[in-house]
N, C-alpha and C positions, 0 to 999 in steps of 0.2 A: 349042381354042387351040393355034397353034404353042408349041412349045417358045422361050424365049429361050434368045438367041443367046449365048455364053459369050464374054470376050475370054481368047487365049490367051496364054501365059508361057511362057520359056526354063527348066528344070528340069535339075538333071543326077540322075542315077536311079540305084541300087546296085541293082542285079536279082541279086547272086549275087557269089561273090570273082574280080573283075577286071572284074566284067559290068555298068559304070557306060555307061549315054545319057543323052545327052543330048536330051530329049524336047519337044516344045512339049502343056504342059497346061492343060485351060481354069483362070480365073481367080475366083474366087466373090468376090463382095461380102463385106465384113468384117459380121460378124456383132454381136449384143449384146455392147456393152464390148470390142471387139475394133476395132483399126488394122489397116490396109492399110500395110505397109510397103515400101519398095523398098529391096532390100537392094543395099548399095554395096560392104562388104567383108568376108570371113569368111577367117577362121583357120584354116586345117588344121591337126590335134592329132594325137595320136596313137591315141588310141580311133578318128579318123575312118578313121588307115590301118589298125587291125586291123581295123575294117572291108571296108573296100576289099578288103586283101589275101585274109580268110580268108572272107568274107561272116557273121563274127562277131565280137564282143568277148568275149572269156570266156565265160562261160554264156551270152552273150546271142547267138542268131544269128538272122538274118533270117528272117522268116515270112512276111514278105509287100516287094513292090518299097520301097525308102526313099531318102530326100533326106537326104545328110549334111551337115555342118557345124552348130556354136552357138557360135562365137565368131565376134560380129555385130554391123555398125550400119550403118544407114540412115536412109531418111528418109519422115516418114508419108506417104501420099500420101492417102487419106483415111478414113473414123473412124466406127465402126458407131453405133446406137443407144445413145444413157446414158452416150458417150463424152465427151462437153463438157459434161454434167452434173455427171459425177463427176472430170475431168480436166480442167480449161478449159485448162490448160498445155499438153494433146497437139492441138493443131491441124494441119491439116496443112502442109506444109512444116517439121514440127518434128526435127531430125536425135536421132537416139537409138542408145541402145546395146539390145539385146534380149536379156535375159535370158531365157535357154531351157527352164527348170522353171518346168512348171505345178501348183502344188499345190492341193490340197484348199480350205484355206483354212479348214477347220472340225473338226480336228480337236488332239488337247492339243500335238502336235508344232508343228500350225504359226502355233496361240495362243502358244506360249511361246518363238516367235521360232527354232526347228530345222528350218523347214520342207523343210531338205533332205532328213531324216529324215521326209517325210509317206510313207506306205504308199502313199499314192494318187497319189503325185505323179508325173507325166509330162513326160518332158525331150527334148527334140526331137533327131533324127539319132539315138536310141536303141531298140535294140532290145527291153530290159528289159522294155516292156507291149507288150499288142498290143490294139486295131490300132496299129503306129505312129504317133508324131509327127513329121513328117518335120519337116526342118533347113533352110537358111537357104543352102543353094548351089539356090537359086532366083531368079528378078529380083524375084518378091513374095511376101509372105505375112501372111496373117492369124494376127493375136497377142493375147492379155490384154492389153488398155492398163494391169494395174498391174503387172506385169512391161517396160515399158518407162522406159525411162530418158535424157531429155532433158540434150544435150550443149553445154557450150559451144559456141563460133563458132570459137573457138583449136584443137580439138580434132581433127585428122582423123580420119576412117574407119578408116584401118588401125590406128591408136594405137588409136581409141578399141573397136576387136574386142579389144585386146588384154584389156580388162577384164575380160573372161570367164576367162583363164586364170592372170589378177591374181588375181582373187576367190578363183581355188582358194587362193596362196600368204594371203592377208587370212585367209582363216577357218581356216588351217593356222596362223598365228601368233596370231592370238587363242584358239585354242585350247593352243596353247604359251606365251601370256603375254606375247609379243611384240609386240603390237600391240592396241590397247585395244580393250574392246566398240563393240560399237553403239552409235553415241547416235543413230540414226535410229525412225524408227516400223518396226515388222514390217510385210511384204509377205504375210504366213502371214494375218493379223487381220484380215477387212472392216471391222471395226470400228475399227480404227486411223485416226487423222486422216493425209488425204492432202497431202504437201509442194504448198505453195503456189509453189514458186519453179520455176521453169522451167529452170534449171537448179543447176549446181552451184558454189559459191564457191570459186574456188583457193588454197591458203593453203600455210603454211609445216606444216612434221610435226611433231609432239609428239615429241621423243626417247623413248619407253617402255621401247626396248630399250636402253638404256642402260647400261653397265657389261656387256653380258652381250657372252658371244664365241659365234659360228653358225659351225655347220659343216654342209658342201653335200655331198649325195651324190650325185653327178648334175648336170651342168651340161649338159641341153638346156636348151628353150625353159624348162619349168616350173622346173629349175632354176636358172636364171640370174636366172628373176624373184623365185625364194627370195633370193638373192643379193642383190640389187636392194633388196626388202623390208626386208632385216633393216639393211640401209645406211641403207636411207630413214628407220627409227624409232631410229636411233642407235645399233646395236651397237656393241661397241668393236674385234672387230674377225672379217671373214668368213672361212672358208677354205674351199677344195671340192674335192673328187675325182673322178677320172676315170677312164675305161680309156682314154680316149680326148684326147693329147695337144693336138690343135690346138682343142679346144671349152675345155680349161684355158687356154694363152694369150691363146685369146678373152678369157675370166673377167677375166683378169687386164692384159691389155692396155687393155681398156673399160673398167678398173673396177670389176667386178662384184665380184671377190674379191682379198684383198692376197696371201695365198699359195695357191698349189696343191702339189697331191701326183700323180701321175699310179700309177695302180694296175694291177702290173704282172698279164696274164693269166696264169690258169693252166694248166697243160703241158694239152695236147689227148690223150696217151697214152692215158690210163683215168678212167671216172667215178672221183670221189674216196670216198670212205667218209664215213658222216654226219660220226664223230668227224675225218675228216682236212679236212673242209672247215668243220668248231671252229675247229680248230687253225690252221686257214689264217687266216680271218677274223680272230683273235686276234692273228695274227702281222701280218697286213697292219694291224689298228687301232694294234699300238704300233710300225711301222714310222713309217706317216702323222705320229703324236701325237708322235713325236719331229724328223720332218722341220720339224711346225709349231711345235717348241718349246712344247707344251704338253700334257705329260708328266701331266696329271690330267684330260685330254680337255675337252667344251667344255660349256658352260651349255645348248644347244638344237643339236640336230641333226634334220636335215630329210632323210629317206629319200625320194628325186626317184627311184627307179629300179625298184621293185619289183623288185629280183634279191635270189636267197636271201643270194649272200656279202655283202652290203652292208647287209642287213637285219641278218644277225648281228654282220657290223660294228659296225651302229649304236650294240650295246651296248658295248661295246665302246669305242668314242668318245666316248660321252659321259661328265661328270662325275658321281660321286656325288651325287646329289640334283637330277641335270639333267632334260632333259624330249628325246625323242626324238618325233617328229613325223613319221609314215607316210601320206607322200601318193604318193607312188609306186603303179600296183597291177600287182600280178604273181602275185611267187609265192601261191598258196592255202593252203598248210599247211606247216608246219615241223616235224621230228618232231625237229628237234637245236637249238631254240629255248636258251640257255643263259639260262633262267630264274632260277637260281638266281643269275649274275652279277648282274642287272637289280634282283630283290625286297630282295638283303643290300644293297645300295648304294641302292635307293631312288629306279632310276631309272625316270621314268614313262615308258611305251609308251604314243602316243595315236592313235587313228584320228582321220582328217581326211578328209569325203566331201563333196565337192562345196563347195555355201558357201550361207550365207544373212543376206540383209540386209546386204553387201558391196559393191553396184553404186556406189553415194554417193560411197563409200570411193575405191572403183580408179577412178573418173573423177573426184574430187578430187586423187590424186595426181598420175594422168596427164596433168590441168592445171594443175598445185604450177607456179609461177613458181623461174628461178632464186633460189638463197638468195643469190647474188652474182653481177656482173656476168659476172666471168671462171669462175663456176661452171657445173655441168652441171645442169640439170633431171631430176625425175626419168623425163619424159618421152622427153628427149631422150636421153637413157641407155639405154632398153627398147625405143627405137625401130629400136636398132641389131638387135633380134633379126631384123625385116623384113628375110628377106635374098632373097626372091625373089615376084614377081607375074605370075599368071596370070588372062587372061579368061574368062567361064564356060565360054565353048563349048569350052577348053582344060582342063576340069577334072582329064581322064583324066592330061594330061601334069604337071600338079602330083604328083597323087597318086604317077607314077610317077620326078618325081623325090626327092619324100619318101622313097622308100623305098631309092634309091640312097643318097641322103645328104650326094653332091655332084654339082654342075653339069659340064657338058660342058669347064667351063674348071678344072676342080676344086675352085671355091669351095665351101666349107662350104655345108650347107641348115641354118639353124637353122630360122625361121618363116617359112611360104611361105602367102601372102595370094591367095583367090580374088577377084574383083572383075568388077562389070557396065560396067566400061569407060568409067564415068560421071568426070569431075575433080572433085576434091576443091572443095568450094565453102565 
């Protein structure tokens, strides 16, 4: 018998750091419990450009050619076997958001609802396992139909990529107590009952964060949506920091933050000494905590930057008995940690990786109606991080201006959207 004939796909490909093509590869049929989706819009992050740039992220470097991107939504186009069985809601033409970890499903992590935390778990455009899961800067690809997530009609594609990098801030504030648990079923459980509704109800936010005051370290894209977040659930009041002046009057012009601090660099002369870069950090925390008038630091602080002075900051900024929330990743090891500040005051250090059973959530928000006519949504708020759009065949030139920072006119880059040139329907 001949072989069948394959139909082919537009791809863009990471062969090495800078060595992205853009390839045509054949296309497979979606498999058991897996969609065919066509992807409309993806997010460029910033794990995608330590990618790009180094052909690694941290420990993780490329072993074999990969497809970057996971912050993603499209539209199914059609639906393997035991998919309408177990999904009657994913039909095709169903527009959805695509969650990019694949987990286990059987193990005590992602029975008890951590399944970011599965051992086994595989996340797509990442290098961590091998063979690769390649990512979603492709026109299609085959997915778990219970990692997809079925979108309002209201919702566009580029809003609705953003869930992805929502979700990180979601499971970073319920982890700091800022934004309530789950009340969905776990994505970890086959045995969990599958959502009947096809999509998601938009409502108004529970204030949880209520009475508490957020401070931002870092205002890119992940930062601003901390910003955004802690606004949405009712903090009483945000502030953020920078190195970087024109991303704070962003902050603060849009909304995101009511004051900033801009954090001035340090001399380029000589590395610093552990204890002299203490001593910095200390001084730049109660420099900030008195610019913002609040001289016993804040209830929750969100480490957006993985830089060492900023981490030791953290302590530093937050209140006695506050919670310090490290989403940021960078630095690896700190030999001048000031522990002893953090343990006598009681203030908790939390890791925050990835997210789970969040998707609901950040495409609830992203579709949250004004709370008033002359208000802003929350959608229409984070919409603003969209500051630049490229077609796939153009991948190489996104990525290359991610990493300048700003456009030819000098416009800021916050969050730059790859897209198959399809309109928003």
């Amino acid at each position: 018998m001949s072989p069948i004939a394959l139909p082919s796909q537009t791809a863009a490909v990471l062969y090495g750091a800078k060595d992205l093509r853009i390839e045509q590869r054949p296309l497979w049929p979606p498999q058991q419990d897996q969609c065919q989706v066509q992807i409309v819009s993806t997010g460029l992050c910033g794990s995608d450009l330590h990618y790009y740039m180094l052909g690694r992220n941290g420990d993780f470097a490329l072993q074999a050619p990969l497809v970057l991107g996971h912050e993603a939504a499209g539209v199914i186009t059609s639906v393997g076997p035991g998919v309408l069985q177990k999904y009657p809601h994913l039909v095709p033409g169903t527009r959805v958001a695509v969650e990019c970890g694949v987990m286990c499903r059987d193990c005590k992590y992602c029975h008890s609802g951590r399944y970011n935390l599965c051992k086994s778990l595989r996340f797509c455009s990442s290098a961590k396992t091998f063979p690769h899961l390649d990512g979603t800067l492709q026109e299609k690809m085959n997915h778990p139909a219970h990692v997809l997530h079925p979108l309002p009609d209201t919702l566009s594609f580029d809003l609705a990529a953003l869930a992805e990098p929502l979700s990180v801030l979601l499971h970073a504030g319920r982890r700091a107590g800022i934004v309530p648990p789950s009340s969905t079923h776990t994505l970890g459980n086959p045995s969990a009952p599958i959502p009947s509704s096809s999509s998601y109800t938009p409502s108004n936010t529970i204030p949880f964060a209520q009475g508490k005051t957020v401070l931002v370290l870092g205002v890119g894209a992940i930062g601003l949506l901390a910003c955004a977040l802690a606004k949405a659930y009712g903090a009483t009041r945000v502030c953020a920091i920078d190195i970087n002046q024109d991303r704070l009057n962003f902050a603060r012009r849009e909304g995101f933050a009511e004051s900033i601090y801009c954090l001035p660099l340090p001399p380029k002369s000589s590395a610093p000494s552990k204890d002299d870069a203490l001593k910095r950090a200390k001084d730049n925390a109660n420099t900030a905590l008195s610019a913002f008038e609040e001289p016993d630091g804040f209830d929750v602080v969100f480490e957006c930057t993985g830089a060492e002075g900023c981490i030791l900051m953290s302590v530093f900024t937050a209140l006695t008995g506050g919670k310090i929330t490290l989403v940021g990743m960078g630095t690896s090891t700190l030999s001048n940690f000031p522990l002893a500040a953090a343990a006598l005051r009681e203030v908790d250090l939390i890791g925050s990786f990835r997210y789970a059973d969040t998707y609901p959530e950040a495409i609830r928000l992203l579709a949250s109606p004004r709370s008033s006519p002359t208000s802003e949504s929350f959608g229409e708020k984070v919409s603003k991080l969209v500051s630049h759009k490229f077609n796939l065949a153009d991948t190489q030139k996104a990525f290359e201006l991610v990493a300048r920072g700003r456009d030819e006119q000098g416009n800021m880059v916050l969050k730059v959207v790859v897209g198959n040139g399809e309109s928003e329907s």
